[in-house]
C-alpha positions, 0 to 999 in steps of 0.5 A: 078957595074954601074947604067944600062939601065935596072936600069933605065927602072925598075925605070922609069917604061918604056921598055929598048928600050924606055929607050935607044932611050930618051938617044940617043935623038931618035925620038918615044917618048913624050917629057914628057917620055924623060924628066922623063927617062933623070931625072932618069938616072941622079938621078941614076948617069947613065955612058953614055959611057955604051951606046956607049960601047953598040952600035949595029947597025946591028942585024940578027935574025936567026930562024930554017927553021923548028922551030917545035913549030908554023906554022913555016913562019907565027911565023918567019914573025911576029917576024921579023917585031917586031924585025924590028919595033923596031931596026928601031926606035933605029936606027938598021939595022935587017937582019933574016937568016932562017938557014938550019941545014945542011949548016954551020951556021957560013958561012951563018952568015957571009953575016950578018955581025951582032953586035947582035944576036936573036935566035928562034926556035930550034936549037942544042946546038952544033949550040948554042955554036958556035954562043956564040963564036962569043962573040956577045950580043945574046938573046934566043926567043921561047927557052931556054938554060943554060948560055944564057938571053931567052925569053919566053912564059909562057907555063905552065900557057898556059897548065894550063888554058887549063886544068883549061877550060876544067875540068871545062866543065866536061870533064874527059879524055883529052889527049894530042897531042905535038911535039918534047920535044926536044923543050922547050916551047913543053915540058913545055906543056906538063908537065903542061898537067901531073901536071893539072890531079895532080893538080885536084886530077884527074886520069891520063892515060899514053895512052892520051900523043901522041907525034908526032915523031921527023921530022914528019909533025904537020899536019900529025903527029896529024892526026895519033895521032888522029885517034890512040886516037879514037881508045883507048877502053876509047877515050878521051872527050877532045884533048889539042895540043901543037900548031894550026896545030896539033889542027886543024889536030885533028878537022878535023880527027873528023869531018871525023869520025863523031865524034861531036866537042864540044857535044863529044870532045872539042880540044884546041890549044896554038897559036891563028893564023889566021886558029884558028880565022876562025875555031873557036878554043879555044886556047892559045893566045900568044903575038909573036910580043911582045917576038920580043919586049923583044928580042931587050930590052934584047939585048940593056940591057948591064947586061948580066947575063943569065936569063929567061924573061916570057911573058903571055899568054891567054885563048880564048874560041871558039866554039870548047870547048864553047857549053861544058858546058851546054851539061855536065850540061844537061846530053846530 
């Protein structure tokens, strides 16, 4: 097998983007990167007719209607503009079609007419394989299945520094709100959730795990999940959620209640939007214009062997977990 623009970018230490546009003589880059990546292409014996045989010109990115996993529009938006900020300076045209579950996706793909295809949210894999038959380059986003090249959040790091913050503040019973397991990314929350009380030698109660039923609302679904956690004769001190919403959701139903955040619960996210910022809620920071990013390289990379690109994530301790510390230590 031939020397790729995947070779190239790992050599020269840059993205498959930057890689391709210095191939194309594309405008965006310094003189000095063109000139190290053409170097290396040259040192590695790279066929330029690989990059015309994988031209892509036109690119739809088709995100579920309901993707289930973050507040839907505003992750769509951010990871079209990605998307499109990237194709624009490779000079590819980028669509997104919001596919309804209940048309048929190939006739609403048509309009598209696409060379390339991204795929985020959840989507059935009966959809997964009638878009495989349209034998276009395709990329996974925020999802994963067998056989196809994804990209992904590391979610079990995101659940597992969670945790880590929380344990460390004294907390005991921290229970978790997630959201259809159907979801990859959801359900890697919440295994991390279980192994974190493995991992810390921690007693772990089956009644802490609230999943809100498939098709309900995150908002409302975590308001339910809330209030039936209250209610356990053992409540937890802590709430861990799959996404902002439900996170949110949780805060509101105690200060409701009249239950103290963080003095008697602490509540962590996994997102960091907007609503976080002005709440003030620890959460997971994601990087969504970033998995935009890796999407367009994966595309543009003509290995095509399945894989499973991990994109980091980071802790970002607010005010809903903050005072914690001090309150444990105090005894208060």
């Amino acid at each position: 097998m031939g020397t790729t623009v995947r070779d190239i970018a790992k050599v020269a230490r840059v993205s498959i983007g930057t890689v391709s546009r210095a191939l194309k003589n594309q405008p965006g880059l310094s003189e000095t990167t063109r000139r190290r990546v053409l170097s290396v292409a040259t040192q590695m014996g790279y066929d330029h007719s690989n990059l015309r045989r994988s031209r892509i010109r036109r690119m739809t990115l088709v995100a579920a209607r309901e993707h289930g996993n973050f507040a839907s529009a505003t992750f769509v938006a951010q990871l079209h503009e990605s998307v499109e900020r990237v194709g624009r300076g490779m000079g590819i045209a980028t669509s997104t079609l919001a596919f309804d579950p209940t048309e048929d996706l190939l006739d609403q793909l048509r309009r598209h007419a696409p060379d390339a295809l991204a795929i985020a949210g959840l989507i059935e894999p009966a959809h997964l394989q009638k878009l495989a038959m349209l034998n276009r380059p395709m990329v996974l986003v925020d999802l994963w299945a067998p056989n196809f090249r994804c990209v992904n959040l590391d979610n079990a790091l995101g659940a597992h520094l969670a945790m880590t913050h929380l344990f460390a503040r004294g907390c005991r019973r921290i229970a978790f709100i997630g959201g259809s397991p159907a979801h990859y990314g959801i359900a890697q929350r919440a295994l991390g959730f279980r192994r974190a009380y493995f991992e810390a030698g921690m007693p772990f109660d089956p009644a802490l795990e609230v999943t809100i039923a498939p098709g309900v609302d995150a908002q409302v679904g975590a308001t339910a999940a809330m209030e039936r956690l209250l209610e356990l004769a053992s409540p937890p001190d802590a709430v861990f959620a799959f996404n902002d919403v439900a996170a949110l959701a949780a805060l509101r139903v105690c200060e409701r209640r009249g239950v103290a955040v963080p003095g008697e619960m602490a509540i962590v996210g996994f997102e960091d939007g907007e609503a976080a910022r002005e709440a003030s809620l620890t959460t997971i920071g994601v990087d969504k214009a970033r998995l935009g990013e890796m999407a367009v390289d994966l595309l543009l990379d003509t290995d095509l062997s399945p894989r499973n690109v991990i994109e980091p994530v980071t802790l970002t301790v607010r005010e809903s977990t903050l005072a914690l510390e001090h309150e444990h230590r105090s005894g208060t």
